[in-house]
C-alpha positions in Angstrom: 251.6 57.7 114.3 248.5 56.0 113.3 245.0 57.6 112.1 242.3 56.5 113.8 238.6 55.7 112.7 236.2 58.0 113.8 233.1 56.2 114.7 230.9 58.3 112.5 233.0 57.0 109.8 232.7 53.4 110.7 228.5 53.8 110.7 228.7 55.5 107.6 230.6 52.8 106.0 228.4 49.8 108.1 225.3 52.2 106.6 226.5 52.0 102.8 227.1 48.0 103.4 223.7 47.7 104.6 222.5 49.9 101.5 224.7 48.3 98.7 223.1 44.6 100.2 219.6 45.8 100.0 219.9 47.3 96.9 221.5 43.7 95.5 218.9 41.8 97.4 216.2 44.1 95.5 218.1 43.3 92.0 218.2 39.3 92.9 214.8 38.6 94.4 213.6 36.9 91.7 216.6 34.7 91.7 216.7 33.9 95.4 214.4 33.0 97.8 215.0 33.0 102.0 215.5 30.2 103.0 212.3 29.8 105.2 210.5 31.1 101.8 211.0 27.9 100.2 207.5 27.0 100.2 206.2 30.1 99.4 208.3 30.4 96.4 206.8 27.0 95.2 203.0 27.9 95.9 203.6 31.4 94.1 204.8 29.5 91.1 202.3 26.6 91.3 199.4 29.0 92.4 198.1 26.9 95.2 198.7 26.3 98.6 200.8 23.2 98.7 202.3 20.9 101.8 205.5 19.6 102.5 205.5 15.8 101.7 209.5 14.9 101.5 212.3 17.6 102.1 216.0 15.8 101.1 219.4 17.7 101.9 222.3 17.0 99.4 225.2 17.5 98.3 226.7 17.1 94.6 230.1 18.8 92.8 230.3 20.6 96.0 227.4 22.2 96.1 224.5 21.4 98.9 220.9 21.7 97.4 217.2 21.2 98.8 214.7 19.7 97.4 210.9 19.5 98.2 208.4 17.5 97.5 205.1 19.1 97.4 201.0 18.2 97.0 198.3 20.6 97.0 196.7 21.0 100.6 193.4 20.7 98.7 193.1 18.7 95.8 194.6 15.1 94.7 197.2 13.3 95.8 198.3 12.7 92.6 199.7 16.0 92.1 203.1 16.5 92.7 205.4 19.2 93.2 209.3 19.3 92.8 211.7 22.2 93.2 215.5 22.0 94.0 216.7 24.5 95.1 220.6 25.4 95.2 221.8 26.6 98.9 223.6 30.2 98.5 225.4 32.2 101.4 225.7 29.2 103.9 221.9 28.6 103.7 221.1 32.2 103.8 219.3 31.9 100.2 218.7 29.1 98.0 218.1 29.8 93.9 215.4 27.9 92.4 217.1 26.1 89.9 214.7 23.1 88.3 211.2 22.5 88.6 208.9 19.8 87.8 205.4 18.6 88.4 203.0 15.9 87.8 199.2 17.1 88.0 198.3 16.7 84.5 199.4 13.4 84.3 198.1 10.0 86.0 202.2 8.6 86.3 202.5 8.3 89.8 206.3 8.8 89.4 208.3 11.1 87.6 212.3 11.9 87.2 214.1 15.2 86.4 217.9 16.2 86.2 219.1 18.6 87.6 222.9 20.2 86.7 224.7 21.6 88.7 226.6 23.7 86.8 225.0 25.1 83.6 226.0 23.5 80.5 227.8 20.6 81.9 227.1 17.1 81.6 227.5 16.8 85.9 224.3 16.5 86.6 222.3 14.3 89.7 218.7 12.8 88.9 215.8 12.9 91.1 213.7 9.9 91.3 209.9 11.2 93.1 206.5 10.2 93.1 203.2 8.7 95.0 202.9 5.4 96.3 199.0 4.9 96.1 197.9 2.6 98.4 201.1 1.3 99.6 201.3 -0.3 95.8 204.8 -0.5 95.9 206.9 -2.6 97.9 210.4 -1.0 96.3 211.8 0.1 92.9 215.1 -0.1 91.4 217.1 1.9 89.0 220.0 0.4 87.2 223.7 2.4 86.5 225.0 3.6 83.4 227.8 1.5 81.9 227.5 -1.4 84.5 225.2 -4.2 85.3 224.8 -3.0 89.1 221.3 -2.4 90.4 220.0 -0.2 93.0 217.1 -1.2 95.1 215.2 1.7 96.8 212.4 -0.1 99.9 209.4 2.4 99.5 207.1 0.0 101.2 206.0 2.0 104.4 206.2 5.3 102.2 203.3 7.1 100.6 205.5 9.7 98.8 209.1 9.2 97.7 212.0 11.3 96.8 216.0 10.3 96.0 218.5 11.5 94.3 221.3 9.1 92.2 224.3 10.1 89.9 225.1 8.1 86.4 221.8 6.0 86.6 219.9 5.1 83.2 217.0 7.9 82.8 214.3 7.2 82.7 214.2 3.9 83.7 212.5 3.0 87.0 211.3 -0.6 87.7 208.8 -0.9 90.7 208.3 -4.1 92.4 205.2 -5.4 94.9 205.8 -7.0 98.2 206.0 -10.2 95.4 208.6 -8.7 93.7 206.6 -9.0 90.9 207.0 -6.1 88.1 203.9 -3.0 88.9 206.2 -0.7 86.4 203.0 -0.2 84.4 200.7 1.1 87.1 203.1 3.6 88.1 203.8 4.9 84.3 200.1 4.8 83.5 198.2 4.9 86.4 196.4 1.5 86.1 
């Protein structure tokens, strides 16, 4: 004959669930955002209120991240914001894992890496940055241990974001609708 579950036991057990997730949820929110609370993770650690410029989706060593390109609401254009952000649960939370920002500096590009497992060499690179004035017509970015070159079109795009695996970092070449080398104005803000 078999016991049955009383009901008061089943919301008892549903009740120390919902207990035991709150209390980890508690224990981990400084490691975890929601994932609407993306932004407002980025604007508590940057201390301004920022705007969504670029938002890119991928996936690498089988594991999806965001990442979001930010500039202040008020302020220059200049200043960007990065943050990736690795995807949790199905998408229920994302943990901030690198951040990096260009408001000190006049580059108008910058690059990060970002591992996706800690102390491993698997790692993607995020190429990001503001096209002032429509300066740039493309840029390109060359692999590691080959000759082959990938051309990015960034003509029609005021602010940029990509991602690549094995590329040389740092090296970004930016080209006008000439194809004539603007490199420098990116790097020093000519």
């Amino acid at each position: 004959m078999k016991k049955r579950i009383l009901p008061e036991t089943v919301i008892i057990l549903l009740f120390g669930l919902v207990i035991i997730a709150i209390v980890t949820l508690i224990q981990y929110s400084d490691k975890y955002v929601f994932d609407q609370n993306n932004i407002k993770y980025l604007q508590q650690l940057v201390g301004k209120e920022l705007a969504v410029q670029k938002e890119l989706k991928v996936t690498y060593d089988k594991k999806n991240f965001v990442i979001i390109l930010c500039t202040p609401v008020m302020g220059p254009k200049i200043e960007t914001h990065v943050q990736v952000f690795e995807e949790k649960m199905g998408g229920l939370f994302y943990k901030p894992t690198y951040e990096s920002s260009k408001s000190k500096s006049r580059s108008l590009h910058g690059m990060m890496i970002n591992f996706t497992r800690p102390s491993s060499s698997n790692n993607f690179i995020v190429v990001y940055g503001y096209n002032k004035d429509f300066k740039a017509n493309s840029y390109e970015v060359k692999k590691v241990n080959s000759d082959e070159i990938i051309k990015e079109d960034i003509s029609d795009q005021e602010y940029f974001l990509q991602t690549y695996q094995d590329i040389v970092y740092p090296k970004v070449i930016f080209k006008d609708k000439d194809n004539k080398d603007i490199s420098e104005y990116f790097i020093n803000g000519v």
